[in-house]
Structures are given as C-alpha cells and as structure tokens.
Backbone as a printed PyTorch tensor [residue, N CA C, xyz], in Angstrom:
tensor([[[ 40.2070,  23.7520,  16.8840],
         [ 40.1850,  22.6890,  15.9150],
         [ 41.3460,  22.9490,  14.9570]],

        [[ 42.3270,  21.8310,  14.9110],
         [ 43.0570,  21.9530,  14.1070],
         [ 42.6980,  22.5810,  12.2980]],

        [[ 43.0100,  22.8780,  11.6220],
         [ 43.1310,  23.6260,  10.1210],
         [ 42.3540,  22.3090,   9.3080]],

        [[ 43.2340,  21.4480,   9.6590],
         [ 42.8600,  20.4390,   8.5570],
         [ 41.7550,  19.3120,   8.6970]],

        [[ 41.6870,  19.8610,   9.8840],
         [ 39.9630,  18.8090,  10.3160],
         [ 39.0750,  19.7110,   9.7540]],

        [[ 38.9810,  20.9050,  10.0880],
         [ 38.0180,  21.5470,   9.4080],
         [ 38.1180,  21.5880,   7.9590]],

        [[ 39.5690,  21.8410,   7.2180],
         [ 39.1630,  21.4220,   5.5060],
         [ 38.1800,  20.0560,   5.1430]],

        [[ 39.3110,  18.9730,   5.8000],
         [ 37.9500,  17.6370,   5.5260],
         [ 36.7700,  17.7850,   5.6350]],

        [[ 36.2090,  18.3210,   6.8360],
         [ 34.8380,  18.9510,   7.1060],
         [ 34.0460,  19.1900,   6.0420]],

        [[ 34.9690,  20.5870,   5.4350],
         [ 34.3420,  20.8490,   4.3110],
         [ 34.4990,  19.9530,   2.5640]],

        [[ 35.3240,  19.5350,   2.7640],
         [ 35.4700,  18.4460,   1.2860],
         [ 34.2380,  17.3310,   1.8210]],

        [[ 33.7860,  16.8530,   2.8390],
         [ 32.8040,  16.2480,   2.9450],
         [ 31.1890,  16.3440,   2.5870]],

        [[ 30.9860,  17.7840,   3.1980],
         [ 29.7150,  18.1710,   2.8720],
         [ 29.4810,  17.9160,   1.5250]],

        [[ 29.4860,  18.6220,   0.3640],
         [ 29.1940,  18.0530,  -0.8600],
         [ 28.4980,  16.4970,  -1.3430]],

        [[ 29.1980,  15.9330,  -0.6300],
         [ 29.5060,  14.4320,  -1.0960],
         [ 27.8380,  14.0040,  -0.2210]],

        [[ 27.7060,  14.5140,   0.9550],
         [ 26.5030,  14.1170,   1.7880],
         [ 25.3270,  14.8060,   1.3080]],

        [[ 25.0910,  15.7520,   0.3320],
         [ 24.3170,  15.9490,  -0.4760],
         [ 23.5130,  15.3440,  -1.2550]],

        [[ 23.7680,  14.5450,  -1.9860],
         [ 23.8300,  13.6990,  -3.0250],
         [ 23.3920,  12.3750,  -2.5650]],

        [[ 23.4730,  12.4910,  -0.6450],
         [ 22.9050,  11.0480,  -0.0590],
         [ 21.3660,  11.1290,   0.1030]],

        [[ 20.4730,  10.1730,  -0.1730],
         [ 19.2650,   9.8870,   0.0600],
         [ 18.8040,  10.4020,   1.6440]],

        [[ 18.1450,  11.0980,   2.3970],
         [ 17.1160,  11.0100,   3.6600],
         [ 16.8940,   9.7810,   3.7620]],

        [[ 16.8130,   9.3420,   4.9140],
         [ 15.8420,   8.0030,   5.4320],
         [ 14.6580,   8.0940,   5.2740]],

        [[ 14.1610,   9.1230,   5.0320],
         [ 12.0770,   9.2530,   4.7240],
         [ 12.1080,   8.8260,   3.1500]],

        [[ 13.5380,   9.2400,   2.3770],
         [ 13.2610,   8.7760,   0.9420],
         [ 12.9410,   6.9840,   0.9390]],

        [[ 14.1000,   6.9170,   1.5210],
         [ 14.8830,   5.2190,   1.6560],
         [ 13.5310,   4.4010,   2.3340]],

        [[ 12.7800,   4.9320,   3.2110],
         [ 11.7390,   4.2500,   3.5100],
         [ 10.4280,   4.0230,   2.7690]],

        [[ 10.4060,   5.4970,   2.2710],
         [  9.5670,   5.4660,   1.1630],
         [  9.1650,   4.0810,  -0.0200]],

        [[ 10.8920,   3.7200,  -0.2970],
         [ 10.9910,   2.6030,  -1.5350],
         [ 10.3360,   1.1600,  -0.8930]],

        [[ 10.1010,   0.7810,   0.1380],
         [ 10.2370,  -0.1850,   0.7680],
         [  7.9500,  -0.7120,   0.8270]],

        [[  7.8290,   0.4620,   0.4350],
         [  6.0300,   0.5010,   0.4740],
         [  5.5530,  -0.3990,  -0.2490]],

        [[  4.9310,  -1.3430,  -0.1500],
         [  4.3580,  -2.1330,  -1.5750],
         [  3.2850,  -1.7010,  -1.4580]],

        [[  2.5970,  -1.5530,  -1.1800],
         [  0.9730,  -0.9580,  -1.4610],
         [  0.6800,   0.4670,  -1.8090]],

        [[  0.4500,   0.8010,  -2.9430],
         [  0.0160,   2.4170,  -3.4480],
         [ -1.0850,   2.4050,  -2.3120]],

        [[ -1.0530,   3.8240,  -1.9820],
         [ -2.1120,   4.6690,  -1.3270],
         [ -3.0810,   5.2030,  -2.2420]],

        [[ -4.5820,   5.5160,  -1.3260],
         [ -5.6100,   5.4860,  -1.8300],
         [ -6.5170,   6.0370,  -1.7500]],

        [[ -6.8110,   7.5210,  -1.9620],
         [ -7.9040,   8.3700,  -0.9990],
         [ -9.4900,   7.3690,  -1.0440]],

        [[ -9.4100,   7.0100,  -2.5750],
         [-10.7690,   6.6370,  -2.7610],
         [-11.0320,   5.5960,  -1.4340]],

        [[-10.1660,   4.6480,  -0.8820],
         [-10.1990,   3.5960,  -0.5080],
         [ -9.9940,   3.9340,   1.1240]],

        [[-11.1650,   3.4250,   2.5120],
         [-10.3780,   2.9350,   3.6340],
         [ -9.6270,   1.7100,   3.8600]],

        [[ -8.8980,   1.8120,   3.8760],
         [ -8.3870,   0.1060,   4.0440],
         [ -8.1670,  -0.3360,   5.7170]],

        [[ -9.0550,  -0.7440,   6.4960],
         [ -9.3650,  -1.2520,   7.4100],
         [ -7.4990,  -2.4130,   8.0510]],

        [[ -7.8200,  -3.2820,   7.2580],
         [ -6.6950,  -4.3040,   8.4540],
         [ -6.2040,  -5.0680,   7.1380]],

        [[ -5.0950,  -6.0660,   7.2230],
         [ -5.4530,  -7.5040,   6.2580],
         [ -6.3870,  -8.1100,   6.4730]],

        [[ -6.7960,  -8.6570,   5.5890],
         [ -7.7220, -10.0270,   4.6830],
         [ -8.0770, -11.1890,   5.7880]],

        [[ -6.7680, -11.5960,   5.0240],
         [ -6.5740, -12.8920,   5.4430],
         [ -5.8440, -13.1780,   6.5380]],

        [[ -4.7520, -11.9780,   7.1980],
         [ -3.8050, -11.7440,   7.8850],
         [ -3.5520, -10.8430,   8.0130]],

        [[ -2.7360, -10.3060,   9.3710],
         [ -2.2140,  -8.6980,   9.4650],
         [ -1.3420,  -8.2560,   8.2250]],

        [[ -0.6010,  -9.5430,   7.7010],
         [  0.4710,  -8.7060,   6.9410],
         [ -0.1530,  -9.1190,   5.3090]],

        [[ -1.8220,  -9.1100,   5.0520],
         [ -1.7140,  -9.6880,   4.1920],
         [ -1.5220,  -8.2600,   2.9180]],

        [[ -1.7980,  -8.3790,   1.6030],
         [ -1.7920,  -7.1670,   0.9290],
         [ -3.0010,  -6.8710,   0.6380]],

        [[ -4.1840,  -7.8510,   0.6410],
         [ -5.2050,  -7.7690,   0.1350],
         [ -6.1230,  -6.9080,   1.8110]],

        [[ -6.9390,  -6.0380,   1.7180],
         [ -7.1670,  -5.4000,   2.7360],
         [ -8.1470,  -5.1210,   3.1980]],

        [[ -9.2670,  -5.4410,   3.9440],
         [-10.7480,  -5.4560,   4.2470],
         [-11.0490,  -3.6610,   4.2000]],

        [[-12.2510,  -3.2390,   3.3620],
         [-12.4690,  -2.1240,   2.8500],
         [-13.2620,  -1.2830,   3.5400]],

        [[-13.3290,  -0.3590,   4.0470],
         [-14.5130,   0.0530,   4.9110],
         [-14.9960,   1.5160,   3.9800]],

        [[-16.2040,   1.9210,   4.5460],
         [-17.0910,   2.4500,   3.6510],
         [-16.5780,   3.7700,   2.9360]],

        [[-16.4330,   4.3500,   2.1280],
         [-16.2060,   5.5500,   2.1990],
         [-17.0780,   6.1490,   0.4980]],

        [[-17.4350,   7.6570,   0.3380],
         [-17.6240,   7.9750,  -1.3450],
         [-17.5330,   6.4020,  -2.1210]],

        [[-16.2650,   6.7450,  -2.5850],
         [-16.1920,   5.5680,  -3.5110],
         [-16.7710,   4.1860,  -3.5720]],

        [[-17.1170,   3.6190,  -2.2190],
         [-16.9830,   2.6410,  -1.8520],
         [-18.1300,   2.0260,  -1.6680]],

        [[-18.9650,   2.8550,  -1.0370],
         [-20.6240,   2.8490,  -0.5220],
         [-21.5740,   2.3650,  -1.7970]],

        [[-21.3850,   2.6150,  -2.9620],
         [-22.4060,   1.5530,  -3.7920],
         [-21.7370,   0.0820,  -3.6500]],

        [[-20.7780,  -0.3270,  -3.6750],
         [-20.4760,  -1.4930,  -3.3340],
         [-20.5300,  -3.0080,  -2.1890]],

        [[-20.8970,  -1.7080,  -1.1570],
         [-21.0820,  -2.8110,   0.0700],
         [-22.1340,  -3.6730,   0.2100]],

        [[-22.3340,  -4.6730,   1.0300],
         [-22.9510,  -5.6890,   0.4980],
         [-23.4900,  -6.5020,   1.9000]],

        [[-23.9340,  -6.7880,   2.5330],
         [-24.4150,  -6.9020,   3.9550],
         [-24.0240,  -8.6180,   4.2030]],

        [[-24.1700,  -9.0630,   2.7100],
         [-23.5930, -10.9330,   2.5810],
         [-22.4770, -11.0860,   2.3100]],

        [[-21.6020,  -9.8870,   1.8990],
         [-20.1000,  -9.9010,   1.3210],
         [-19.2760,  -9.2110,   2.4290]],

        [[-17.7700,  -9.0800,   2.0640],
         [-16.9120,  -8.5060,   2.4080],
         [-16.4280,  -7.5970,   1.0020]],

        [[-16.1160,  -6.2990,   1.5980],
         [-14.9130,  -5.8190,   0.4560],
         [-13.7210,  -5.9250,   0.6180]],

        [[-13.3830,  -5.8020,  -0.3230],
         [-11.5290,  -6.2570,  -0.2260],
         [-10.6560,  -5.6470,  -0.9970]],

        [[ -9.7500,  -5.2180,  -1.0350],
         [ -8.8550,  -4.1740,  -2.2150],
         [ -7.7160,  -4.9580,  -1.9670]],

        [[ -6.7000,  -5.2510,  -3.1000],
         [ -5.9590,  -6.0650,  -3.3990],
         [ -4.9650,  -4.6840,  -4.6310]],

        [[ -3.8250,  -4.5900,  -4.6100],
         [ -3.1940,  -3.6230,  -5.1560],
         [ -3.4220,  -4.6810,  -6.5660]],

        [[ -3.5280,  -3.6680,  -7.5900],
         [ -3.9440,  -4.6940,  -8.9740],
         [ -2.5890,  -5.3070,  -9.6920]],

        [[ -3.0630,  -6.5250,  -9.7460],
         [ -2.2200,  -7.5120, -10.6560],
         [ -1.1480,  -8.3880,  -9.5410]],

        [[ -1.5920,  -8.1400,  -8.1500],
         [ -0.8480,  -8.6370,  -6.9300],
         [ -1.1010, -10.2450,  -7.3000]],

        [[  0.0160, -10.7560,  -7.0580],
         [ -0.3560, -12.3630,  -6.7300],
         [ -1.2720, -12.5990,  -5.3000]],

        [[ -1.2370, -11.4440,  -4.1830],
         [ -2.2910, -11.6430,  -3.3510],
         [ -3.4440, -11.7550,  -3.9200]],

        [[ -3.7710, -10.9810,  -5.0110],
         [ -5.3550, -10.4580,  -5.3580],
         [ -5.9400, -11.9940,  -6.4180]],

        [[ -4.5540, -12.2350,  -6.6650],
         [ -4.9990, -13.9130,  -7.8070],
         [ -5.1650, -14.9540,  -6.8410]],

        [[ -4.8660, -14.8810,  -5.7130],
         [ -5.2480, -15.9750,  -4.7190],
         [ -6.1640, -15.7580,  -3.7540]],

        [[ -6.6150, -14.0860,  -4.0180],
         [ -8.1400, -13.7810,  -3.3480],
         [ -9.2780, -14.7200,  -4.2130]],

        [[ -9.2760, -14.2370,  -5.5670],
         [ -9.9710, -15.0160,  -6.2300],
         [-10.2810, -16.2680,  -5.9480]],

        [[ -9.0120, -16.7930,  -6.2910],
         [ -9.0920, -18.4040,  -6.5320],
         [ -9.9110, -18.5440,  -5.2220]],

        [[ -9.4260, -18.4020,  -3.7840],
         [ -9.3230, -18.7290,  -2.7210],
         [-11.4310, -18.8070,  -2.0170]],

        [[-11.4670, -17.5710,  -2.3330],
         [-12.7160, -17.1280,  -2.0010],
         [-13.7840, -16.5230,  -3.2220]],

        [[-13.5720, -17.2860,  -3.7730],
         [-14.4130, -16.4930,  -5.4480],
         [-15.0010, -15.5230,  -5.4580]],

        [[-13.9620, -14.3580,  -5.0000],
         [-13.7260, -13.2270,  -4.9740],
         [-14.5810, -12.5440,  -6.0010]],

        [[-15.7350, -11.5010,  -6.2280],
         [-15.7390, -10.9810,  -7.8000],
         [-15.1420,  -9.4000,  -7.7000]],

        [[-14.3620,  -8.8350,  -8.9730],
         [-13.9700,  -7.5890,  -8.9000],
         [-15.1650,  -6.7420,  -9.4960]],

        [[-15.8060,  -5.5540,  -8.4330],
         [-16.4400,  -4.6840,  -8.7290],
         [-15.7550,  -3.2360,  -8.9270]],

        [[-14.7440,  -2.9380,  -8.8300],
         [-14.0660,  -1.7650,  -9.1910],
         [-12.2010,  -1.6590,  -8.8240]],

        [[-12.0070,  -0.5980,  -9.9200],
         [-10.4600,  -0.4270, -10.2320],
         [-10.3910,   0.9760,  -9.6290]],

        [[ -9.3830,   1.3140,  -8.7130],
         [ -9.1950,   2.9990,  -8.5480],
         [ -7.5740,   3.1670,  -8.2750]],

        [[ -7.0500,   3.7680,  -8.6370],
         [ -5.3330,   4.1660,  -8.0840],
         [ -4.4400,   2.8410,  -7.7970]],

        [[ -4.2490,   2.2060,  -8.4910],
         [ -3.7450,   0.7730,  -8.1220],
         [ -3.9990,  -0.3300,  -7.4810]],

        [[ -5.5120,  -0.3190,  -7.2020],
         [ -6.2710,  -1.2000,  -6.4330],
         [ -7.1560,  -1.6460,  -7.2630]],

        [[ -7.5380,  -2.9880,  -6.7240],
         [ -8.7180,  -3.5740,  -7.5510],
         [ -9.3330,  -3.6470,  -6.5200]],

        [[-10.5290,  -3.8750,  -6.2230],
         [-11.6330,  -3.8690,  -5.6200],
         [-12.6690,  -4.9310,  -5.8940]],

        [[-12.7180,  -5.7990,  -4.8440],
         [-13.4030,  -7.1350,  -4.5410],
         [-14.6490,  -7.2070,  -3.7280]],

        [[-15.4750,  -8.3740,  -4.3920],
         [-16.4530,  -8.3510,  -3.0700],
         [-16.6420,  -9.8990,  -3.2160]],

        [[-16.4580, -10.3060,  -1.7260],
         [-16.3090, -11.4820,  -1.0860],
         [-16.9700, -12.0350,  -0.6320]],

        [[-17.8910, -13.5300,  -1.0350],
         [-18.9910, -13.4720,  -0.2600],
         [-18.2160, -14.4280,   1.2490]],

        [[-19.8730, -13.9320,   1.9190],
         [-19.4320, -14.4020,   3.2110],
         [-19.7460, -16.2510,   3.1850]],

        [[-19.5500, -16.7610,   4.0350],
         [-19.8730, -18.7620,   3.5410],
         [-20.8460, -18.4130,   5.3990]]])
C-alpha cells in the first residue's frame, strides 16, 4: 500500500467516530415508549395503529373486563383522542407513557 493511502486511512478514522451506529439512528425512528408494565398484543384498529390491544399482565389484571377490550394508546397521542371519540373509550390507568383504556365491546 502506497504511504499516502494509508495516511488518509488514518486522518479518517477520527472523523468516523463521532458518526452515529445504525442501532442509534434506528432507535430515533420509535414512536411508541416501551413498557414492562404493559403486553401490547397487535394494533387496535389496525396493524400499524399506535393505540394497541393489551393483554394481561401484573399491572394489567385488575383492569380486564370480559365486555371490554384494553387498549394502551402512548399518552397525549392523537391516536388515543380518536380512541375516545371513536369508541367511548374510558381511561383506567397511566404507566410509562401510556394511557390505558377500556373499550367496550358493541
């Protein structure tokens, strides 16, 4: 290898330091906080919805409801304001960025 390919070499490294991982860069792209308290089963309303059908877990188990659905909606989502409206949603609990819904069934 020529002398001076390898200097560039090294004036490069530095500079690639300072660059983000792709696990960071993917990271940013998450809209939904994670949730131990919470299973979150599938979407709602849709696969891609935000609002998320709840399945049982600790937290969760005084809430379930055999005529309802649960539902977790990340809090203050415009999904979670059109759970409401949509299905007169009521919120029975707040945990880690989720609100927590129960839906009746029609």
């Amino acid at each position: 290898m020529k002398w001076w390919i390898g200097f560039g070499l090294v004036l490069m490294l530095p500079a690639c330091q300072d660059m983000p991982l792709e696990t960071e860069a993917a990271d940013t792209v998450i809209v939904s906080p994670t949730n131990d308290d919470l299973r979150l089963v599938r979407g709602y309303r849709s696969t891609d919805d935000d609002c998320q059908l709840t399945g049982e877990t600790a937290f969760t188990v005084n809430f379930l409801d055999d005529a309802a659905d649960l539902v977790s909606c990340p809090s203050g989502s415009d999904a979670a304001q059109s759970l409401v409206e949509m299905y007169n949603a009521r919120e029975v609990a707040q945990t880690g960025g989720y609100t927590v819904y129960s839906v009746p069934r029609r």
